[in-house]
ZADO-1210 file (C-alpha; in nm, 4 decimals, padded with zeros to 6 digits):
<atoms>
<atom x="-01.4935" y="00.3992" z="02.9162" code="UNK" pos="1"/>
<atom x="-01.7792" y="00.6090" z="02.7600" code="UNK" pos="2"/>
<atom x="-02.0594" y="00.4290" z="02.5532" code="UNK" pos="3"/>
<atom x="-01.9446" y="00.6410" z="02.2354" code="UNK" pos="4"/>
<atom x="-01.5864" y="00.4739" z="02.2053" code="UNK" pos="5"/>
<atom x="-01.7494" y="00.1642" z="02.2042" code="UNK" pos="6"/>
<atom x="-01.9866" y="00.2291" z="01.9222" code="UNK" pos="7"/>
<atom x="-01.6726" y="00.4137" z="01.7181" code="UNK" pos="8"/>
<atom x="-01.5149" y="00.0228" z="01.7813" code="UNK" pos="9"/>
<atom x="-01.8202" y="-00.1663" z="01.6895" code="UNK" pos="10"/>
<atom x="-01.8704" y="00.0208" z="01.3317" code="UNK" pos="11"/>
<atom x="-01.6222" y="-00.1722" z="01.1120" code="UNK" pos="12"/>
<atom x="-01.6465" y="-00.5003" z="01.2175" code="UNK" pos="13"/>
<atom x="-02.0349" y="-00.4922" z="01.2008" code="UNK" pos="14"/>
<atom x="-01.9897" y="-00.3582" z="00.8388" code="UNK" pos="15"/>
<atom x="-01.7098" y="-00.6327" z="00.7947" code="UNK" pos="16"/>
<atom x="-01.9547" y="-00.9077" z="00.9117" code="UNK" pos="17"/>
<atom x="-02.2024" y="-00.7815" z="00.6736" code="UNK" pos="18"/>
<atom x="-02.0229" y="-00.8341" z="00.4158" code="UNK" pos="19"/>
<atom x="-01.8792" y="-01.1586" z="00.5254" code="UNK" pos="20"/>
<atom x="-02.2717" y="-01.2671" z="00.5827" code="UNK" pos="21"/>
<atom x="-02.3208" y="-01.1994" z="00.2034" code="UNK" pos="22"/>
<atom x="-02.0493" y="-01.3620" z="00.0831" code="UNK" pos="23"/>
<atom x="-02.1067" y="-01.6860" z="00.2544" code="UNK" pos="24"/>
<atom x="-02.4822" y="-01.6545" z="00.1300" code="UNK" pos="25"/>
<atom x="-02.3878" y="-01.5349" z="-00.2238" code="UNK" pos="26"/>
<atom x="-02.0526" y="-01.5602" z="-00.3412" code="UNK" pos="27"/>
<atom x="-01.8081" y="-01.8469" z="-00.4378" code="UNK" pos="28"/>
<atom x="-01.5777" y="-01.9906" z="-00.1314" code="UNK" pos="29"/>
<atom x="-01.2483" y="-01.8514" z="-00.2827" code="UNK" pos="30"/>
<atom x="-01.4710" y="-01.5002" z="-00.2939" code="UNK" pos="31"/>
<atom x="-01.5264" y="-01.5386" z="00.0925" code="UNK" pos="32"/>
<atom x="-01.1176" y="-01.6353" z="00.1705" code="UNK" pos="33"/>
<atom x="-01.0317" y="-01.3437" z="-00.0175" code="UNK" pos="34"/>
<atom x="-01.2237" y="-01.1115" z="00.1836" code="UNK" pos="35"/>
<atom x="-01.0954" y="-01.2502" z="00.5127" code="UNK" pos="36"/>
<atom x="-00.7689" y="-01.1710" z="00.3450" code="UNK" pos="37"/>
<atom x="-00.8048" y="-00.8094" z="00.2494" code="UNK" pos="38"/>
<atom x="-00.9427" y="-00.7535" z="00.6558" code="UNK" pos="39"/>
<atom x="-00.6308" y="-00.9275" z="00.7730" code="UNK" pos="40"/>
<atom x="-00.3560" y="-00.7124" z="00.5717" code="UNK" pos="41"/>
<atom x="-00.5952" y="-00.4304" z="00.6509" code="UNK" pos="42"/>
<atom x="-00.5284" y="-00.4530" z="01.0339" code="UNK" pos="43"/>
<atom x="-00.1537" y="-00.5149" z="00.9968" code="UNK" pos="44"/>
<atom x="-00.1237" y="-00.2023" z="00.7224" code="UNK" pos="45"/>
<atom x="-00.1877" y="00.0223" z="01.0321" code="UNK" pos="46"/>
<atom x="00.1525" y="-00.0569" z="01.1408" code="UNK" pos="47"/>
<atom x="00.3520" y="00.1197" z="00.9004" code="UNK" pos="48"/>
<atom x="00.1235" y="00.4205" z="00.9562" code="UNK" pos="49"/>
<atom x="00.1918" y="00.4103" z="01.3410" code="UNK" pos="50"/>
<atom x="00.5531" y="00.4714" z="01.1900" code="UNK" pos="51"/>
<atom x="00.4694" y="00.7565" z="01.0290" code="UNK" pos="52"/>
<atom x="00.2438" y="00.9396" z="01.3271" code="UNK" pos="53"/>
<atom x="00.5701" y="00.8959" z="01.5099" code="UNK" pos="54"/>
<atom x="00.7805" y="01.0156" z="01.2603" code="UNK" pos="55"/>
<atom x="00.5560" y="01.3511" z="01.1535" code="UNK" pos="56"/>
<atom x="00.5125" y="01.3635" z="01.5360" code="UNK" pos="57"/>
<atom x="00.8824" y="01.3694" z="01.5864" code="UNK" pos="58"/>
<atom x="00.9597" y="01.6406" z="01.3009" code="UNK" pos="59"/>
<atom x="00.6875" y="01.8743" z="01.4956" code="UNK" pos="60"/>
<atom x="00.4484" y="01.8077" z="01.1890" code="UNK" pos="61"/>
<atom x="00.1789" y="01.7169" z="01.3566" code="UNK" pos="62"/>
<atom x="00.1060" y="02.0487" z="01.5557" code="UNK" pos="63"/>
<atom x="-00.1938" y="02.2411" z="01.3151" code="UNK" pos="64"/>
<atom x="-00.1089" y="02.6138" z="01.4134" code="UNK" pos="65"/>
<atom x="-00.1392" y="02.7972" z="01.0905" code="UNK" pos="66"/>
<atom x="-00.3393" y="02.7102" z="00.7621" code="UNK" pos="67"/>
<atom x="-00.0517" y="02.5634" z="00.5504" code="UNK" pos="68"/>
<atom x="00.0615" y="02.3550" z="00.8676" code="UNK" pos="69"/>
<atom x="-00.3308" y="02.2300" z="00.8548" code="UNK" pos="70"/>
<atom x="-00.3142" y="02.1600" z="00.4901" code="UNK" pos="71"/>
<atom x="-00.0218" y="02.0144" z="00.4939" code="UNK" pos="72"/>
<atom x="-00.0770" y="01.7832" z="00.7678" code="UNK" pos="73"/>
<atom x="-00.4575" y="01.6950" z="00.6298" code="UNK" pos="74"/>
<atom x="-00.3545" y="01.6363" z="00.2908" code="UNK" pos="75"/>
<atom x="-00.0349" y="01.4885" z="00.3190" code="UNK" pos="76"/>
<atom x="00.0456" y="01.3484" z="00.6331" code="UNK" pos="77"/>
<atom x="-00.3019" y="01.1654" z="00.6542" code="UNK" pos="78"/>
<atom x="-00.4611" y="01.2064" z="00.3613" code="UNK" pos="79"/>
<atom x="-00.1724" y="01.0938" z="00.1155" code="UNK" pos="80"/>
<atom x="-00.0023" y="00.8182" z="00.3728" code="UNK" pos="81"/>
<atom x="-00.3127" y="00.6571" z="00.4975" code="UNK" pos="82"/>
<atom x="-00.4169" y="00.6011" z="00.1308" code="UNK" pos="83"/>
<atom x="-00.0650" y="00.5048" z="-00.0481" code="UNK" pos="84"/>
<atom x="00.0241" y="00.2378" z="00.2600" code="UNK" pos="85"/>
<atom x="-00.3532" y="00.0697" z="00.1648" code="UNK" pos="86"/>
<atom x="-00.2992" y="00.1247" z="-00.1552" code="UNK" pos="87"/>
<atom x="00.0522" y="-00.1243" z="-00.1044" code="UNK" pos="88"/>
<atom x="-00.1404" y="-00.3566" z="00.0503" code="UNK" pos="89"/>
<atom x="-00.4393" y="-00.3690" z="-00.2212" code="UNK" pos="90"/>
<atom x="-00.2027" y="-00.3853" z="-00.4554" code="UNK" pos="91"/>
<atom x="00.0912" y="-00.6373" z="-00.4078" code="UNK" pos="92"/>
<atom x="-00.1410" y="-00.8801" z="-00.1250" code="UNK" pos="93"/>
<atom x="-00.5068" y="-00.8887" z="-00.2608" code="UNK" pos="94"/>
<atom x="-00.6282" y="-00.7748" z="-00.5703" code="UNK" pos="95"/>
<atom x="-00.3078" y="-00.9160" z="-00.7545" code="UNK" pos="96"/>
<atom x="-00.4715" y="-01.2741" z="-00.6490" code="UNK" pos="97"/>
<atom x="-00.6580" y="-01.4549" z="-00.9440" code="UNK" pos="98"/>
<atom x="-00.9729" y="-01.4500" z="-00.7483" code="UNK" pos="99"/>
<atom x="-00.9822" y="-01.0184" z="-00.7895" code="UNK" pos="100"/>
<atom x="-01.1021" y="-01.0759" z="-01.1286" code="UNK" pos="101"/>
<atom x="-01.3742" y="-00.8698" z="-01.1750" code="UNK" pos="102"/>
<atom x="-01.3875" y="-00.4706" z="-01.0609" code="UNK" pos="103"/>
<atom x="-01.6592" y="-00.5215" z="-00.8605" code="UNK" pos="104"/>
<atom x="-01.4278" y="-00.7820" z="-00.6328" code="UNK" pos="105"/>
<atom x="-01.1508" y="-00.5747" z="-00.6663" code="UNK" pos="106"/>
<atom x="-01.3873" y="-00.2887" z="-00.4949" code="UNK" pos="107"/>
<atom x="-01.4928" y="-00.4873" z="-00.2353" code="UNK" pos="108"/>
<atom x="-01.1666" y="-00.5976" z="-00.1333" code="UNK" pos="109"/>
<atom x="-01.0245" y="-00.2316" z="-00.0513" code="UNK" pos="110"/>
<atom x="-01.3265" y="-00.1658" z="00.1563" code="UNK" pos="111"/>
<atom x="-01.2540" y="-00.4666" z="00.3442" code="UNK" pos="112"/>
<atom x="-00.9258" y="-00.3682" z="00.3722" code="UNK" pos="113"/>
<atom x="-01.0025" y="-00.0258" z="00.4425" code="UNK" pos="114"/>
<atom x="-01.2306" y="-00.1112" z="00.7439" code="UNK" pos="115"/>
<atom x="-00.9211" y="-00.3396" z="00.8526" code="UNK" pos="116"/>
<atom x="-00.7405" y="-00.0566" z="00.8263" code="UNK" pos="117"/>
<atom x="-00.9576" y="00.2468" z="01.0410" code="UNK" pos="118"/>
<atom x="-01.0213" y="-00.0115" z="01.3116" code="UNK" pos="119"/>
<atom x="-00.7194" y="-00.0542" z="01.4335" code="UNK" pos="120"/>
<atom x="-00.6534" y="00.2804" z="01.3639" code="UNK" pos="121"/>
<atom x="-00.9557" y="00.4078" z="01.5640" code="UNK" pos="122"/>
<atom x="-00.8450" y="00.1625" z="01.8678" code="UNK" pos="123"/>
<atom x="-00.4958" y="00.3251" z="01.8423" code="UNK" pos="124"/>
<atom x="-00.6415" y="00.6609" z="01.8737" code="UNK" pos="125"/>
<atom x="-00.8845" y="00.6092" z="02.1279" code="UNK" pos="126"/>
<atom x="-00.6192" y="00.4275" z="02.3504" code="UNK" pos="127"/>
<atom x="-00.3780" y="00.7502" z="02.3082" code="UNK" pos="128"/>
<atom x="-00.6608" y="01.0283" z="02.3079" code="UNK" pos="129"/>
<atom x="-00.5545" y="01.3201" z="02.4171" code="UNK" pos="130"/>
<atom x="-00.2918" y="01.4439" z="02.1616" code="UNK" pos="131"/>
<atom x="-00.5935" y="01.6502" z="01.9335" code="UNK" pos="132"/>
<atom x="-00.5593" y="01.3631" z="01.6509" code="UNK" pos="133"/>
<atom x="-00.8926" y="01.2003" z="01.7196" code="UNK" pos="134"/>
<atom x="-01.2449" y="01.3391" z="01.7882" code="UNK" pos="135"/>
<atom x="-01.5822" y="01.1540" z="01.8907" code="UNK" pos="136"/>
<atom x="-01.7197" y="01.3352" z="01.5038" code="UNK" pos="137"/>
<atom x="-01.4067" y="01.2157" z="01.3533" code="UNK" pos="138"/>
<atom x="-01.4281" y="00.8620" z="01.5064" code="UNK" pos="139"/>
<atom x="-01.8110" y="00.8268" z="01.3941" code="UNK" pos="140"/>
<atom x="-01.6972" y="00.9237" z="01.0194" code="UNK" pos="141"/>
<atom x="-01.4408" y="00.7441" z="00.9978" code="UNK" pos="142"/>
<atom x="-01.5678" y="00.4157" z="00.8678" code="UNK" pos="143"/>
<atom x="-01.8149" y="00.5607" z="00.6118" code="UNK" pos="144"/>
<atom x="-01.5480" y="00.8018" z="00.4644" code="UNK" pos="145"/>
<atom x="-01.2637" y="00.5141" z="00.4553" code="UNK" pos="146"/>
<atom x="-01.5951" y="00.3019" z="00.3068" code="UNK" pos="147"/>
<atom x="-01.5874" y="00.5818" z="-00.0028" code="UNK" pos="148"/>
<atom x="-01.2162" y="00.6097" z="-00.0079" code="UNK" pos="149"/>
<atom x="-01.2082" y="00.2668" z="-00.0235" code="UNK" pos="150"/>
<atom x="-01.4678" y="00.2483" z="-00.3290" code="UNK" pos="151"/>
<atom x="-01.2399" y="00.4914" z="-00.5358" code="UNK" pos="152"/>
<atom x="-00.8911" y="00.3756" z="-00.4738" code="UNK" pos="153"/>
<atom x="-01.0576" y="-00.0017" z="-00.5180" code="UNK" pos="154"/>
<atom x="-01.2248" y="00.1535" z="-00.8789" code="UNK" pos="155"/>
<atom x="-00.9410" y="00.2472" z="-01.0636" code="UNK" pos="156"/>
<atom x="-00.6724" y="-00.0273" z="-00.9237" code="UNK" pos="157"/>
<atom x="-00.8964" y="-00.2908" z="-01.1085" code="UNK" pos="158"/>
<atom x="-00.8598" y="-00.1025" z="-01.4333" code="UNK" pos="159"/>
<atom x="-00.5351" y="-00.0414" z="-01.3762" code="UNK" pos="160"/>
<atom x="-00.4999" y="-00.4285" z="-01.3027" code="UNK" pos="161"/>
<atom x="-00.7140" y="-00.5636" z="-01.6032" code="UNK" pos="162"/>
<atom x="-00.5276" y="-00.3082" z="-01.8328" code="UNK" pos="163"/>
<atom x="-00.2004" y="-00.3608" z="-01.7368" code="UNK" pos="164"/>
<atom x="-00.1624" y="00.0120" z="-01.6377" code="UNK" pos="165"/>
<atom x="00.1136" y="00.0504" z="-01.3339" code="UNK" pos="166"/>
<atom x="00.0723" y="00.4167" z="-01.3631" code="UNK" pos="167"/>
<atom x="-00.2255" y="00.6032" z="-01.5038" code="UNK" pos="168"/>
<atom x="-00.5322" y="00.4483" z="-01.3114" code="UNK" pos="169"/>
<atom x="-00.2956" y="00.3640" z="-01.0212" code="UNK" pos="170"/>
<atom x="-00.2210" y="00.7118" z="-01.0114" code="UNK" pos="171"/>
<atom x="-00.5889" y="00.8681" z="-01.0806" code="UNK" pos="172"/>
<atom x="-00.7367" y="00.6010" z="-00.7762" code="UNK" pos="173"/>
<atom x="-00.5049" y="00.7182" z="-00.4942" code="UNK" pos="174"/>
<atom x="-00.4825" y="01.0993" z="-00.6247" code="UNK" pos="175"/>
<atom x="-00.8346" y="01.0657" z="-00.5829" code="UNK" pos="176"/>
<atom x="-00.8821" y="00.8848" z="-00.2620" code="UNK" pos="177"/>
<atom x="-00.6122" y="01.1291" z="-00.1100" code="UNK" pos="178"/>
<atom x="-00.7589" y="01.4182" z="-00.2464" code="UNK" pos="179"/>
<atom x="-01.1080" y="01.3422" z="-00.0599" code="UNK" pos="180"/>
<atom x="-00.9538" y="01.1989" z="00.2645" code="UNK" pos="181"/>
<atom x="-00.7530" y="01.5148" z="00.2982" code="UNK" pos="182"/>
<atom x="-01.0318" y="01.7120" z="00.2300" code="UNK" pos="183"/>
<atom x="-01.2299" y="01.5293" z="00.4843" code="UNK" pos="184"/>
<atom x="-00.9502" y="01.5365" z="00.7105" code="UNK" pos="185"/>
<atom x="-00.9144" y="01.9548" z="00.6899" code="UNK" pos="186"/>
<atom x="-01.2978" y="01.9963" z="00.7566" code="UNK" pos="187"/>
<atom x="-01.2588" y="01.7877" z="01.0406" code="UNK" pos="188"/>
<atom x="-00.9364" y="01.9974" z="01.1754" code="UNK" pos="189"/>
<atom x="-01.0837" y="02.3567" z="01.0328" code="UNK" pos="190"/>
<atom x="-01.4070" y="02.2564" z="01.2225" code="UNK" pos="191"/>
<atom x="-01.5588" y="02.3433" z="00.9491" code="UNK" pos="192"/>
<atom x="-01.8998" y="02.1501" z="00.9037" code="UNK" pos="193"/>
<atom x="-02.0280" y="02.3049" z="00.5863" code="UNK" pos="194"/>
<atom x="-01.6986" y="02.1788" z="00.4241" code="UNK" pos="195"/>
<atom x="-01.7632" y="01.8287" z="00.5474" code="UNK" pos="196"/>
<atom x="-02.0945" y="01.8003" z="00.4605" code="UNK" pos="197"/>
<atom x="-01.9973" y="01.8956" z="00.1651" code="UNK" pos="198"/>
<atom x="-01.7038" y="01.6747" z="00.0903" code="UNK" pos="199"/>
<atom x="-01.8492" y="01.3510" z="00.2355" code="UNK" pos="200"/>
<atom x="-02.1765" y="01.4399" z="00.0277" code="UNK" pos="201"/>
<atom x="-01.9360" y="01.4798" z="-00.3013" code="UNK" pos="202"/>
<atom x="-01.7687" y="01.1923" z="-00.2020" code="UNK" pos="203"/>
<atom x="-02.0038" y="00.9750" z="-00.1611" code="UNK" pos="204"/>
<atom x="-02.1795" y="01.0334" z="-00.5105" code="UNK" pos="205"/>
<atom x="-01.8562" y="01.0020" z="-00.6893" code="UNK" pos="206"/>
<atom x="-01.8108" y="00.6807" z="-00.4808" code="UNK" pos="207"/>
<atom x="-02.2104" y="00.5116" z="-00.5650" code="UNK" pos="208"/>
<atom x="-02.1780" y="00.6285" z="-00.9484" code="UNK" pos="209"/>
<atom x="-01.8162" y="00.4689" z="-00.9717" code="UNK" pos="210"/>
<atom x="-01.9615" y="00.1694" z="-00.7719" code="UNK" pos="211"/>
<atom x="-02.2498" y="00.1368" z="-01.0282" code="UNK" pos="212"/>
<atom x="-01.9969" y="00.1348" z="-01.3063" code="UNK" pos="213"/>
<atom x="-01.8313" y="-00.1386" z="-01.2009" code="UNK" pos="214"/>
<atom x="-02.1048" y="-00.3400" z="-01.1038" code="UNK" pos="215"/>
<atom x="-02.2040" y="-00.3521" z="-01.5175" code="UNK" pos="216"/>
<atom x="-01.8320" y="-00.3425" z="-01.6343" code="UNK" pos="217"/>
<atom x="-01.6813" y="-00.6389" z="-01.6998" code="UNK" pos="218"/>
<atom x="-01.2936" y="-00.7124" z="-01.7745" code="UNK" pos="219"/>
<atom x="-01.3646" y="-00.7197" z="-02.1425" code="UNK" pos="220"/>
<atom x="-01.5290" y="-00.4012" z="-02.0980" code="UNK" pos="221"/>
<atom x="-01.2057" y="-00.2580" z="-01.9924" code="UNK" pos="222"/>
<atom x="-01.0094" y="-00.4563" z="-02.2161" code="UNK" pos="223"/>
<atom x="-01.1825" y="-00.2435" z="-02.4989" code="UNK" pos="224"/>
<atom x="-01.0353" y="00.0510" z="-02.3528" code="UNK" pos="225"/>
<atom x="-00.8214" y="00.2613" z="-02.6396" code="UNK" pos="226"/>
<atom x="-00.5717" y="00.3493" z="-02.3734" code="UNK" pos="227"/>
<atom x="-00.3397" y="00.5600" z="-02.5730" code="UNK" pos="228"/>
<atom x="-00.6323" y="00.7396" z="-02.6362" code="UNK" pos="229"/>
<atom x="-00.7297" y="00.7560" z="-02.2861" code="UNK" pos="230"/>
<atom x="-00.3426" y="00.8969" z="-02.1709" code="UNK" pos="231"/>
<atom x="-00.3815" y="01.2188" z="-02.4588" code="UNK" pos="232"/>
<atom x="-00.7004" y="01.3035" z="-02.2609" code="UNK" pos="233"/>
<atom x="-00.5156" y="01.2938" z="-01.9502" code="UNK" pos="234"/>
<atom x="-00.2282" y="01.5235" z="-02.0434" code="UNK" pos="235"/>
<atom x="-00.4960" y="01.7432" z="-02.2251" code="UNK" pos="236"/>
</atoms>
């Protein structure tokens, strides 16, 4: 095996143990437990999408031959699976715990799970190269862009949480995290660097200001939330 596999491998756990470092250091014990938890359903939430590669691969949607076959397969396929099957997992296994009870935990628990999540899908990939889904560029992205989806899903499920929303910031956190994986996704397929320099650039200013928010919200910031108010907005 090639050095650059091996780096692709090493990338999420050294992030993981980075943030498992600073926990230890700086955060409560039930803080550090819930981390290890979020990495854990992380790794096993690949299994469902292993399903699903099968399945797509089996209803020839896999094979990018035309534009809408690329779009359909970037945004939907990955971009919209991928997200909704962490999403499941955030939801119902981690951030529901008591512990998730700020946003800023809430965020840091999807991007545990997320890195869970892309490295056992990069081993998956790298173990069955050599059916176009995986690229050495793709495998080196990987962890920062499932690092930003992570931030935005992770964002709007703690509102959603706090304010007892099961639809509207549910909704807005994996619309967005799809939208932004697909995109990444399609530049990556398209080869089509301008458009993912782009899209991880967007991406990852969207994620740092939305990061920075929650670091100085608080749940009785969102509590004060007028969220009829905030559902007219929505539906214009």
């Amino acid at each position: 095996m090639s050095i650059e596999p091996i780096i692709i491998l090493s990338l999420a756990p050294i992030v993981f143990g980075l943030l498992i470092s600073i926990s230890k250091r700086h955060a409560p014990a039930d803080f550090h437990k819930m981390l290890l938890r979020a990495w854990f359903f992380g790794l096993i939430a690949f299994i469902p999408a292993i399903f699903l590669i099968w399945l797509a691969s089996v209803l020839d949607l896999t094979t990018i031959r035309s534009l809408k076959r690329t779009l359909f397969y970037s945004f939907f396929v990955v971009g919209f699976f991928e997200e909704f099957i962490k999403y499941i997992f955030l939801n119902i296994f981690v951030s529901s715990k008591k512990v998730c009870n700020s946003p800023t935990r809430i965020i840091l628990a999807s991007i545990t799970l997320s890195l869970g999540f892309i490295l056992v899908e990069n081993v998956y990939f790298i173990l069955t190269n050599g059916g176009g889904h995986f690229s050495l560029l793709e495998g080196f992205l990987s962890v920062p862009g499932h690092i930003i989806f992570g931030i935005m899903m992770g964002f709007f499920v703690s509102f959603g949480k706090f304010r007892k929303s099961n639809f509207i910031f549910p909704a807005i956190g994996l619309g967005t995290a799809t939208f932004f994986h697909g995109l990444f996704q399609f530049a990556i397929f398209s080869n089509d660097n301008t458009l993912l320099a782009i899209t991880l650039g967007l991406s990852l200013v969207i994620a740092i200001l939305l990061f920075k928010k929650a670091l100085h919200t608080t749940r009785e910031d969102i509590d004060h939330i007028d969220r009829d108010k905030l559902e007219e907005e929505l539906r214009g």
